[in-house]
mmCIF file of the N, C-alpha and C atoms, coordinates in Angstrom:
data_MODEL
# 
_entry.id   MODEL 
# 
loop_
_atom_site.group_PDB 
_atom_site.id 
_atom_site.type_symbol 
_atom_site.label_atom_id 
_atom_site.label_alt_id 
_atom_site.label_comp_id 
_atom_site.label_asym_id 
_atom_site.label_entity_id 
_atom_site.label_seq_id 
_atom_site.pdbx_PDB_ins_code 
_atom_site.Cartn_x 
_atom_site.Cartn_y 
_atom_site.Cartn_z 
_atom_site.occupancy 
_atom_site.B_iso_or_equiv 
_atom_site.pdbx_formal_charge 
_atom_site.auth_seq_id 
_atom_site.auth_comp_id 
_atom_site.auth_asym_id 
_atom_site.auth_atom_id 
_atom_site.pdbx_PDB_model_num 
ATOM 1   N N  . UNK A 1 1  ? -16.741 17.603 10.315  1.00 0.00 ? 1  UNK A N  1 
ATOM 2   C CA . UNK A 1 1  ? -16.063 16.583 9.536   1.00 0.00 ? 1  UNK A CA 1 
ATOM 3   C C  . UNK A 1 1  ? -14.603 17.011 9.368   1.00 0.00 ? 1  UNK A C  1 
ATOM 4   N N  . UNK A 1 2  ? -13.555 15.931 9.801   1.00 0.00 ? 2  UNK A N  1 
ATOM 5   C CA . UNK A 1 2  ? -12.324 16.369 9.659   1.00 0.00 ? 2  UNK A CA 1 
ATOM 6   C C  . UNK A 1 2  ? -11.769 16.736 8.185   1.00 0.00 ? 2  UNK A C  1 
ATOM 7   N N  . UNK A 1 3  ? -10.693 17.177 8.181   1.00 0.00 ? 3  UNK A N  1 
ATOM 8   C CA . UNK A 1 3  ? -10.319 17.809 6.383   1.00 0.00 ? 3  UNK A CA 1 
ATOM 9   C C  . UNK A 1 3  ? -9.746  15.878 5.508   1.00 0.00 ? 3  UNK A C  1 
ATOM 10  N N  . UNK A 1 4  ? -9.303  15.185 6.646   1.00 0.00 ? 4  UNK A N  1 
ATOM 11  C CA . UNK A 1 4  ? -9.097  13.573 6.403   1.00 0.00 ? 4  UNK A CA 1 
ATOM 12  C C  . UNK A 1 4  ? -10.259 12.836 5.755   1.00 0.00 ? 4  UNK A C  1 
ATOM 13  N N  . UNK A 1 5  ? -11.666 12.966 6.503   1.00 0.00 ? 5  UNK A N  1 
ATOM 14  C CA . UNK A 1 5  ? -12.337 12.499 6.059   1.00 0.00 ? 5  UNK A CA 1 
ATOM 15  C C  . UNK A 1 5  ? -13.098 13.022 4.834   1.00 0.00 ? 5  UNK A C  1 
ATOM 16  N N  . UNK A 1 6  ? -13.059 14.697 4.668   1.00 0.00 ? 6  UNK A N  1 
ATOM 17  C CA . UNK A 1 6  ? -13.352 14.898 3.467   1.00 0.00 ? 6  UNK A CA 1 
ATOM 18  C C  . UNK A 1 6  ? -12.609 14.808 2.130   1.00 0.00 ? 6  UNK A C  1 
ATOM 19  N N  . UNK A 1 7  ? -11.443 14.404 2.753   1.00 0.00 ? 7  UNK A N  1 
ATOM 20  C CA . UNK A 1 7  ? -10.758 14.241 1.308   1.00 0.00 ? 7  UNK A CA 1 
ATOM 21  C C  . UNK A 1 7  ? -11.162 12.725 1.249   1.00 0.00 ? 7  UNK A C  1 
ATOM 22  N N  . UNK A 1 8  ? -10.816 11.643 1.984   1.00 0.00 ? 8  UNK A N  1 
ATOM 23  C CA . UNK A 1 8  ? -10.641 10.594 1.907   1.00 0.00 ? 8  UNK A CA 1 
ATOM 24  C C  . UNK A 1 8  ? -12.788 10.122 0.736   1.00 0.00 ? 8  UNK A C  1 
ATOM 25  N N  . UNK A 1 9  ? -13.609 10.810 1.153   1.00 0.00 ? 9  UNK A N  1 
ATOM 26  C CA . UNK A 1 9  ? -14.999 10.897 0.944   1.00 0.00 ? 9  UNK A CA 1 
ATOM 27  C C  . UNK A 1 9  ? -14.796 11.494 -0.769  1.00 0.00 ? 9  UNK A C  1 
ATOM 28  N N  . UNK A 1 10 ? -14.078 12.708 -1.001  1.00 0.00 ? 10 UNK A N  1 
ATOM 29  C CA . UNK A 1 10 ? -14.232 13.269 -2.681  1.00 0.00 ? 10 UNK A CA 1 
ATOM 30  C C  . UNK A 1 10 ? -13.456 12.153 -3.331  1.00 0.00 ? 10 UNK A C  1 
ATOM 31  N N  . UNK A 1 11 ? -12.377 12.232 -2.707  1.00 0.00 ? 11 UNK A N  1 
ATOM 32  C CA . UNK A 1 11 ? -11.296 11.411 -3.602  1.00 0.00 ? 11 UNK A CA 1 
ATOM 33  C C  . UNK A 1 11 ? -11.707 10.173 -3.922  1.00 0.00 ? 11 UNK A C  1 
ATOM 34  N N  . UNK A 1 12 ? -12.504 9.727  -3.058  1.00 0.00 ? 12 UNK A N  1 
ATOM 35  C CA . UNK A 1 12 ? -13.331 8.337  -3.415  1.00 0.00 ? 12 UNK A CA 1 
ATOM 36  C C  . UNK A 1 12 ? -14.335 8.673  -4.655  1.00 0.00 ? 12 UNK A C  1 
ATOM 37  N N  . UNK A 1 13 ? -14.915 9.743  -4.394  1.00 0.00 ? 13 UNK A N  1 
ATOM 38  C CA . UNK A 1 13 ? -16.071 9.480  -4.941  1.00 0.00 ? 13 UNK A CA 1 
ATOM 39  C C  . UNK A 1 13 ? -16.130 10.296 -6.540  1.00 0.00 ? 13 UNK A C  1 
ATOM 40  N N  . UNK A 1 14 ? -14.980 11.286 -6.694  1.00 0.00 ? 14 UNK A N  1 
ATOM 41  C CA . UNK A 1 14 ? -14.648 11.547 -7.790  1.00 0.00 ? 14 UNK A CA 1 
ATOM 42  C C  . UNK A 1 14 ? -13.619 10.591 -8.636  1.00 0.00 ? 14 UNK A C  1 
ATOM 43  N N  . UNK A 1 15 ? -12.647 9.737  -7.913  1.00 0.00 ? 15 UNK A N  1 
ATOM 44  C CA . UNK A 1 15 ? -11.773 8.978  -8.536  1.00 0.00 ? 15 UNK A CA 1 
ATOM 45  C C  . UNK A 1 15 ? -12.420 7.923  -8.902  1.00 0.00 ? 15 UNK A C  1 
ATOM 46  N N  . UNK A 1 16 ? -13.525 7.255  -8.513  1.00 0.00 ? 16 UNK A N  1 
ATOM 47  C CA . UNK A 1 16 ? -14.878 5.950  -8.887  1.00 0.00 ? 16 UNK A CA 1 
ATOM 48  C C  . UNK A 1 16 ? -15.338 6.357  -9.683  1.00 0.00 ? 16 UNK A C  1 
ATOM 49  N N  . UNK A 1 17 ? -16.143 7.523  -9.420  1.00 0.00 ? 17 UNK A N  1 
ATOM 50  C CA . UNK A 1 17 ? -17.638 7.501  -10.115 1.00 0.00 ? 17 UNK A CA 1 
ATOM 51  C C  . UNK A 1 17 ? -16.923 8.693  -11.835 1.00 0.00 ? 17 UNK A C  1 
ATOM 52  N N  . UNK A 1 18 ? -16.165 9.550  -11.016 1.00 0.00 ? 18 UNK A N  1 
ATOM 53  C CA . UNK A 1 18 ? -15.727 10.335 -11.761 1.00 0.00 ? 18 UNK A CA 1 
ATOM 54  C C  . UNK A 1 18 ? -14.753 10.419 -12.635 1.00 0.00 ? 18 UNK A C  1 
ATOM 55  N N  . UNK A 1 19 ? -13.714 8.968  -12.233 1.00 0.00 ? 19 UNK A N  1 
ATOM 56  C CA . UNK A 1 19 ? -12.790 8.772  -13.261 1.00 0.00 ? 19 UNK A CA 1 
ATOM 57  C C  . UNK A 1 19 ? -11.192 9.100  -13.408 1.00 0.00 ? 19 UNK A C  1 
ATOM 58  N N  . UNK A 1 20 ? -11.259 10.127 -12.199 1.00 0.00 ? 20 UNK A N  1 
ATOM 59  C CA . UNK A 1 20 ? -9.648  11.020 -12.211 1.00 0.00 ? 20 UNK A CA 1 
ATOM 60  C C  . UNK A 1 20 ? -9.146  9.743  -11.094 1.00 0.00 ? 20 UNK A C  1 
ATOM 61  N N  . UNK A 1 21 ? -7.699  9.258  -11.763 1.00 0.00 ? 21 UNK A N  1 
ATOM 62  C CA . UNK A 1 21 ? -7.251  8.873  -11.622 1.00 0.00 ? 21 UNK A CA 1 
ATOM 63  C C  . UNK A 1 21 ? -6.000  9.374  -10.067 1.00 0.00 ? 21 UNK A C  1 
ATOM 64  N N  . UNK A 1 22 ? -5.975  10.571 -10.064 1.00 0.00 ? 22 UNK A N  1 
ATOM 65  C CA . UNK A 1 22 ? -5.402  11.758 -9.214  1.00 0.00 ? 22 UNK A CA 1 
ATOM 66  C C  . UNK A 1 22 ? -6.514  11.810 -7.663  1.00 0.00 ? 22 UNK A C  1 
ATOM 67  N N  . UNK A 1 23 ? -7.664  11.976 -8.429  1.00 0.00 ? 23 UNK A N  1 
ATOM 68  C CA . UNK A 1 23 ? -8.193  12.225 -7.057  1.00 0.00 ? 23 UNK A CA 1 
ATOM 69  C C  . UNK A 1 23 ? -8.466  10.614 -6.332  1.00 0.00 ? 23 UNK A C  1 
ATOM 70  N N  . UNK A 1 24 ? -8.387  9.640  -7.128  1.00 0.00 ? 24 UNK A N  1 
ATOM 71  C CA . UNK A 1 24 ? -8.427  8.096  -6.516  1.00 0.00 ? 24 UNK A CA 1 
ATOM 72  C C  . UNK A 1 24 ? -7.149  7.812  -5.610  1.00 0.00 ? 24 UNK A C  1 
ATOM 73  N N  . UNK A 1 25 ? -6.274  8.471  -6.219  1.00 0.00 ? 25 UNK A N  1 
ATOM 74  C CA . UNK A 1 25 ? -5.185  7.775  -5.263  1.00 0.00 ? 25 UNK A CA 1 
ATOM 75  C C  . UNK A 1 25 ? -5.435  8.723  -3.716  1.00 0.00 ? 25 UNK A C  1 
ATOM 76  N N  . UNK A 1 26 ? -5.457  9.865  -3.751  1.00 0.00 ? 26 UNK A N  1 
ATOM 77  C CA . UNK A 1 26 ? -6.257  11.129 -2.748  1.00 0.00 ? 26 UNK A CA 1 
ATOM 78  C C  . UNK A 1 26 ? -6.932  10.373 -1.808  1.00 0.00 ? 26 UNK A C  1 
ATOM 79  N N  . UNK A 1 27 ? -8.171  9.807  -2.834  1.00 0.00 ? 27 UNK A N  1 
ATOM 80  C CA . UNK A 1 27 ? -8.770  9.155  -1.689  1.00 0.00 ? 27 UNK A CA 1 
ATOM 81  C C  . UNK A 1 27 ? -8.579  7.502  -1.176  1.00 0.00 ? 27 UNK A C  1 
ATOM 82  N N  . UNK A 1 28 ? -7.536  7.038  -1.284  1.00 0.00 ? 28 UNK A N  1 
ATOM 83  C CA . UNK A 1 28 ? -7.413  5.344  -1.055  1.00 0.00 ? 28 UNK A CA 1 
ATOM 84  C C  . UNK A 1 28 ? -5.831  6.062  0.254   1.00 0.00 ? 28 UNK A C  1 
ATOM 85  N N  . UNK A 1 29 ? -5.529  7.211  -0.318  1.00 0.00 ? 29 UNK A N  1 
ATOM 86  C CA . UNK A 1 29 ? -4.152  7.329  0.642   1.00 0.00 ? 29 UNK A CA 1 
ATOM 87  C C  . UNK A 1 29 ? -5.000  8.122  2.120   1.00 0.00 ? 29 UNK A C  1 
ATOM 88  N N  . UNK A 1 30 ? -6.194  8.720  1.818   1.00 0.00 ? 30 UNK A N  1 
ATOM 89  C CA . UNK A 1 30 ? -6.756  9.144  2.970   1.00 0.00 ? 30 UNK A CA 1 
ATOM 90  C C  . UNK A 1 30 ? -7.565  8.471  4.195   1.00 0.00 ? 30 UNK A C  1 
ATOM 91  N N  . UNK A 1 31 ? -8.022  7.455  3.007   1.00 0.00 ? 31 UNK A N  1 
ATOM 92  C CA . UNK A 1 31 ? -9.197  6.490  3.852   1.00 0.00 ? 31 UNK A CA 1 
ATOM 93  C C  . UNK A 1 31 ? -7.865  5.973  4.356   1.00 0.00 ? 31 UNK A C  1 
ATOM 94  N N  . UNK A 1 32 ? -6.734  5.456  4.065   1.00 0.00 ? 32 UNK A N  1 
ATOM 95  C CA . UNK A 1 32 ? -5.479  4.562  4.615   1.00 0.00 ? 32 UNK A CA 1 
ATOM 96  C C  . UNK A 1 32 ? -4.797  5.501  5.731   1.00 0.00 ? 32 UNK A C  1 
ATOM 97  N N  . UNK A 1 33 ? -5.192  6.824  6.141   1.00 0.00 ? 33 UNK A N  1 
ATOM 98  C CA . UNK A 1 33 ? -4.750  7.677  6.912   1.00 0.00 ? 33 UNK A CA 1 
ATOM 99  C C  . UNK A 1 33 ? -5.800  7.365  7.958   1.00 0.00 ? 33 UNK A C  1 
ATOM 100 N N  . UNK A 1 34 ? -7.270  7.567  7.220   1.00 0.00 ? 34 UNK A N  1 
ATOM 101 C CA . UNK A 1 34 ? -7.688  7.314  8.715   1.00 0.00 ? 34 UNK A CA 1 
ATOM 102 C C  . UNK A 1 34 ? -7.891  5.634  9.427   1.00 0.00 ? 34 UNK A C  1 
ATOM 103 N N  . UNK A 1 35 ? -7.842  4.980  8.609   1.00 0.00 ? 35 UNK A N  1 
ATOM 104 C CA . UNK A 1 35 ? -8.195  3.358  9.273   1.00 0.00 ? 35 UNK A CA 1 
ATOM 105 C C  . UNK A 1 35 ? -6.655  3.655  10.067  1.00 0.00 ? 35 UNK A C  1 
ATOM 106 N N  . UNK A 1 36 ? -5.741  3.604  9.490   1.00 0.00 ? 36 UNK A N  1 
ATOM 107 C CA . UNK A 1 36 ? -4.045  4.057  10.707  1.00 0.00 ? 36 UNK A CA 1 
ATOM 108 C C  . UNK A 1 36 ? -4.423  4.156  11.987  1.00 0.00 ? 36 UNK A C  1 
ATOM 109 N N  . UNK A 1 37 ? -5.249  5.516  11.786  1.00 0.00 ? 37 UNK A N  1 
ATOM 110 C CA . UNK A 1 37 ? -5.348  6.309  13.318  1.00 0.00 ? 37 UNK A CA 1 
ATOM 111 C C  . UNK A 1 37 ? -6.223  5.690  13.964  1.00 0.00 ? 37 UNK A C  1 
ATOM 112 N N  . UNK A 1 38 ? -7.600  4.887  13.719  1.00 0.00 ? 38 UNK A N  1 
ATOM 113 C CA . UNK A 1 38 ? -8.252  4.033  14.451  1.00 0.00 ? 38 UNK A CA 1 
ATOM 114 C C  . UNK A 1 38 ? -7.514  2.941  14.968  1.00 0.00 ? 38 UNK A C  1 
ATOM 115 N N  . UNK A 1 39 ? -6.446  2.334  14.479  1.00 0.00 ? 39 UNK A N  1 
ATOM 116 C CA . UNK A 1 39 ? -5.869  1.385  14.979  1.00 0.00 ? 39 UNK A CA 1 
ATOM 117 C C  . UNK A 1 39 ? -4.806  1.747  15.527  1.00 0.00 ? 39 UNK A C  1 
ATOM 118 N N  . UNK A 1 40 ? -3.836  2.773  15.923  1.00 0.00 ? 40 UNK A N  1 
ATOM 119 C CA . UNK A 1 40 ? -3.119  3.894  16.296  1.00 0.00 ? 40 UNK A CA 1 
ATOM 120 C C  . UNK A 1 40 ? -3.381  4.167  17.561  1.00 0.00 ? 40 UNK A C  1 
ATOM 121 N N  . UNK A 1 41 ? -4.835  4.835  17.588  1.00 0.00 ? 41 UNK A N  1 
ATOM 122 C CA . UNK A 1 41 ? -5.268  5.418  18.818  1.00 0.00 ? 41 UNK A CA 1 
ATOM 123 C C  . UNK A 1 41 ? -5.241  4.792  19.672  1.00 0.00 ? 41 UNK A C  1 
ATOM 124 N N  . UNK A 1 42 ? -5.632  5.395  21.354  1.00 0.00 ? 42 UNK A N  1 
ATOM 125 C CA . UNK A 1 42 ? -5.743  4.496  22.490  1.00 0.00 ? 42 UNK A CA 1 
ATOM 126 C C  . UNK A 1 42 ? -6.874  4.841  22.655  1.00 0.00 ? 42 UNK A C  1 
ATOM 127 N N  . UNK A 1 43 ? -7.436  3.381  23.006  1.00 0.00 ? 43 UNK A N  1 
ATOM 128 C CA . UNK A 1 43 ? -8.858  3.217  23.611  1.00 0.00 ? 43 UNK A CA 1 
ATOM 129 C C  . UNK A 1 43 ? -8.959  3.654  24.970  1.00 0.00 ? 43 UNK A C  1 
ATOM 130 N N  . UNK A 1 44 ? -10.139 4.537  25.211  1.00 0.00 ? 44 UNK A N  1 
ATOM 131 C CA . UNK A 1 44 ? -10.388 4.358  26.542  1.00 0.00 ? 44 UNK A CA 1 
ATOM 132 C C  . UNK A 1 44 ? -10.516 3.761  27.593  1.00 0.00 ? 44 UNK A C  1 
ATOM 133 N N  . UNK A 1 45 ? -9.804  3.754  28.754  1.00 0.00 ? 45 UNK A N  1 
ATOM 134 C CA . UNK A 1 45 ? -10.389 2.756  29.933  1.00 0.00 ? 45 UNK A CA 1 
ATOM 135 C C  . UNK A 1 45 ? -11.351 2.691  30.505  1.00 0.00 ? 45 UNK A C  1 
ATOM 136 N N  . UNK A 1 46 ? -11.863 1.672  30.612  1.00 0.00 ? 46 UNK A N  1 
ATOM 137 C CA . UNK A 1 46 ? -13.547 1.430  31.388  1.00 0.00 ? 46 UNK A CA 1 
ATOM 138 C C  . UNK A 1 46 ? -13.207 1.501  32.823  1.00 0.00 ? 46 UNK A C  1 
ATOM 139 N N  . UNK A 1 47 ? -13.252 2.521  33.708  1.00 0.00 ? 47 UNK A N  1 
ATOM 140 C CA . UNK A 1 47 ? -13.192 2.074  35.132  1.00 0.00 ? 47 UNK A CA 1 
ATOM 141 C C  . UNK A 1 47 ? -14.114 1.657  36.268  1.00 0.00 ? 47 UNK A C  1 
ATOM 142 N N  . UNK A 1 48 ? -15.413 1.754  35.960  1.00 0.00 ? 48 UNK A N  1 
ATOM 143 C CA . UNK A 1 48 ? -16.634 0.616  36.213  1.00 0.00 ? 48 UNK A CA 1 
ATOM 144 C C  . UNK A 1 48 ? -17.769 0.074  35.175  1.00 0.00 ? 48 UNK A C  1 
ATOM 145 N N  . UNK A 1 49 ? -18.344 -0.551 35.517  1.00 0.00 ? 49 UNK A N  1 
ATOM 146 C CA . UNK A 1 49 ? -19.476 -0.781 34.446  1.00 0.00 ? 49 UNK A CA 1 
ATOM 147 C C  . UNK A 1 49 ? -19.995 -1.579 35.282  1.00 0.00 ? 49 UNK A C  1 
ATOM 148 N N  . UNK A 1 50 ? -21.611 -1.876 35.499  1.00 0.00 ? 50 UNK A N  1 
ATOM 149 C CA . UNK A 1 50 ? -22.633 -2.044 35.964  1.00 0.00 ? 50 UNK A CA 1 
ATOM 150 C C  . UNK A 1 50 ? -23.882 -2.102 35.204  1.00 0.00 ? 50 UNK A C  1 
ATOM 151 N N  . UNK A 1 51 ? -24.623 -3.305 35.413  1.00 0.00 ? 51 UNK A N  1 
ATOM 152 C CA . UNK A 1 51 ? -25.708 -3.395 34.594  1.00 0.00 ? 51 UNK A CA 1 
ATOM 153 C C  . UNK A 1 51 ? -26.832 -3.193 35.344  1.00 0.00 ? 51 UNK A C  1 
ATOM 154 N N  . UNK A 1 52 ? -27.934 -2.335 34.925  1.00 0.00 ? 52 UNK A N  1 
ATOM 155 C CA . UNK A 1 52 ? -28.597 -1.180 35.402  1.00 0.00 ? 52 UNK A CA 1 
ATOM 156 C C  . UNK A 1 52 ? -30.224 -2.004 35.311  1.00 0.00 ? 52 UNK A C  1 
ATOM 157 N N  . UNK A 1 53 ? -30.801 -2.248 36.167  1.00 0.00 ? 53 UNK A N  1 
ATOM 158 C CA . UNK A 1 53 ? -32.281 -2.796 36.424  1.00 0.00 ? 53 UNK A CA 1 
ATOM 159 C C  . UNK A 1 53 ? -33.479 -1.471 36.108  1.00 0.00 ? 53 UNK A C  1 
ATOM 160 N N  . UNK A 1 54 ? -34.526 -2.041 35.752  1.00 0.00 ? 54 UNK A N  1 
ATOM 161 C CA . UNK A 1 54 ? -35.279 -1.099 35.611  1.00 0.00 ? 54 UNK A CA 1 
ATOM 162 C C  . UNK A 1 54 ? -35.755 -0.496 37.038  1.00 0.00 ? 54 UNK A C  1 
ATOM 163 N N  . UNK A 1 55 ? -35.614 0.677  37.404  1.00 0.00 ? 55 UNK A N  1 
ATOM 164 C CA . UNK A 1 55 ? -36.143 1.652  38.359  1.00 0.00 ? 55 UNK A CA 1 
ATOM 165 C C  . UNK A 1 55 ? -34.411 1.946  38.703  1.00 0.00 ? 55 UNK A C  1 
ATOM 166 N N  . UNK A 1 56 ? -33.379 1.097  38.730  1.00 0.00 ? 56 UNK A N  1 
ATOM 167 C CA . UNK A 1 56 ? -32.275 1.478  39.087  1.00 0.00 ? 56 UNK A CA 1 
ATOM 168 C C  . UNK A 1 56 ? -31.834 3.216  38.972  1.00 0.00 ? 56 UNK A C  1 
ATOM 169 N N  . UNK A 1 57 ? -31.155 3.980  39.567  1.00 0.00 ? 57 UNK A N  1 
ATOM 170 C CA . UNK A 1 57 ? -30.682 5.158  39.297  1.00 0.00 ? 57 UNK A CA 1 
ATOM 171 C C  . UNK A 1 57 ? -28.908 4.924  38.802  1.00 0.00 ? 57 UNK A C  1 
ATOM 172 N N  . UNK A 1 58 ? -28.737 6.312  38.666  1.00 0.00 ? 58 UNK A N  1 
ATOM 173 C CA . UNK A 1 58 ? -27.047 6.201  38.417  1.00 0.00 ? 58 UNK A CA 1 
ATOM 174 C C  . UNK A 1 58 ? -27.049 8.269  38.754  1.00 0.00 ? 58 UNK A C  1 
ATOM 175 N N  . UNK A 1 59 ? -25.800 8.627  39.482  1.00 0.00 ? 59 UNK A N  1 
ATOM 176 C CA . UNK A 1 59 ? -25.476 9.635  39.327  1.00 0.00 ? 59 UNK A CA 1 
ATOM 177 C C  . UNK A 1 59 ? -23.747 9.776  39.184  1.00 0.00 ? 59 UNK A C  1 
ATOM 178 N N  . UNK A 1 60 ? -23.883 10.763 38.452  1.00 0.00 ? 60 UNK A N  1 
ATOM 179 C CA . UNK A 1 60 ? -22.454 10.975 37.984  1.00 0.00 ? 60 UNK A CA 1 
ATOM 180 C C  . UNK A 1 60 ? -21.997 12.046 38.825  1.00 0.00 ? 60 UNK A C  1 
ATOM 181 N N  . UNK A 1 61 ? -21.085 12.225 39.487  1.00 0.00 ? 61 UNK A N  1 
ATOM 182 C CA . UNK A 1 61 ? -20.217 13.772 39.886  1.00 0.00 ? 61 UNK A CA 1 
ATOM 183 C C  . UNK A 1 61 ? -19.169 13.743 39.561  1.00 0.00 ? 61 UNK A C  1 
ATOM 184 N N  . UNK A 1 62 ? -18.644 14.829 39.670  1.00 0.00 ? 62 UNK A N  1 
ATOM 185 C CA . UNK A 1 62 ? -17.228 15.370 39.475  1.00 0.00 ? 62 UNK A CA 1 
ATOM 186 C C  . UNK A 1 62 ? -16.469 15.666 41.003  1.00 0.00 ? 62 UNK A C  1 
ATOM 187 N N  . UNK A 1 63 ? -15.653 14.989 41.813  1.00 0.00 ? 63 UNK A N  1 
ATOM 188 C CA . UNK A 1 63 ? -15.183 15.582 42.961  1.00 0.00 ? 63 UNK A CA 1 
ATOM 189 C C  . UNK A 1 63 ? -14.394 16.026 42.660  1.00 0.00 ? 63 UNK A C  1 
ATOM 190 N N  . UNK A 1 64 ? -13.481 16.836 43.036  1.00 0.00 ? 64 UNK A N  1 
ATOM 191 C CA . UNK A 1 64 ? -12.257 17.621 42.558  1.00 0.00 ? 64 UNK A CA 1 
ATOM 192 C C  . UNK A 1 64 ? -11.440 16.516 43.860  1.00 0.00 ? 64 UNK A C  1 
ATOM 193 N N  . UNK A 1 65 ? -9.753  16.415 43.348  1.00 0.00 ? 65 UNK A N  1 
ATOM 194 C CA . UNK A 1 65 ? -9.173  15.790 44.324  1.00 0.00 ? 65 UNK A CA 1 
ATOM 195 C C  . UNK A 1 65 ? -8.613  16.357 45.402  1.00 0.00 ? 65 UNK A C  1 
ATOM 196 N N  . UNK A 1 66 ? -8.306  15.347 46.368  1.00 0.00 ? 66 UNK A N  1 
ATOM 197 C CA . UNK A 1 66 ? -7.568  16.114 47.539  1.00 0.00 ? 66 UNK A CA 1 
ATOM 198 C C  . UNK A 1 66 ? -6.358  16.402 47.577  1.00 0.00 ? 66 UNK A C  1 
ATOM 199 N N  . UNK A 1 67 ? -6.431  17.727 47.892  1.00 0.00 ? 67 UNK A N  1 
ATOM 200 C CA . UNK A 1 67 ? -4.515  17.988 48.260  1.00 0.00 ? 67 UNK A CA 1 
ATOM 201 C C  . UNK A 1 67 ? -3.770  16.989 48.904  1.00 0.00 ? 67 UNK A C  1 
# 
């Protein structure tokens, strides 16, 4: 668990349930740190996708490239 999400998780849950006003803002500025970075980040590219029948196989390798 990142140190983001554990603050964003106490600060919630001591500034609600618990009342400190200090650790609420902690956790509304953390959870607002991580929703950022989900919308921030770059998504991965899909470079095939294929829908897979029953008995179908799939193998994955790794080729290394060519000089």
């Amino acid at each position: 668990m990142s140190i983001v999400s554990k603050l964003a998780r106490t600060g919630l849950r001591k500034g609600m349930l618990g009342g400190s006003r200090g650790w609420l803002y902690v956790g509304v500025a953390a959870t607002s740190v991580r929703i950022a970075g989900r919308f921030l980040s770059d998504k991965p590219e899909t470079i095939f996708e294929t829908e897979l029948r029953p008995g179908d196989t799939i193998e994955v390798r790794a080729v290394p490239p060519q000089p």
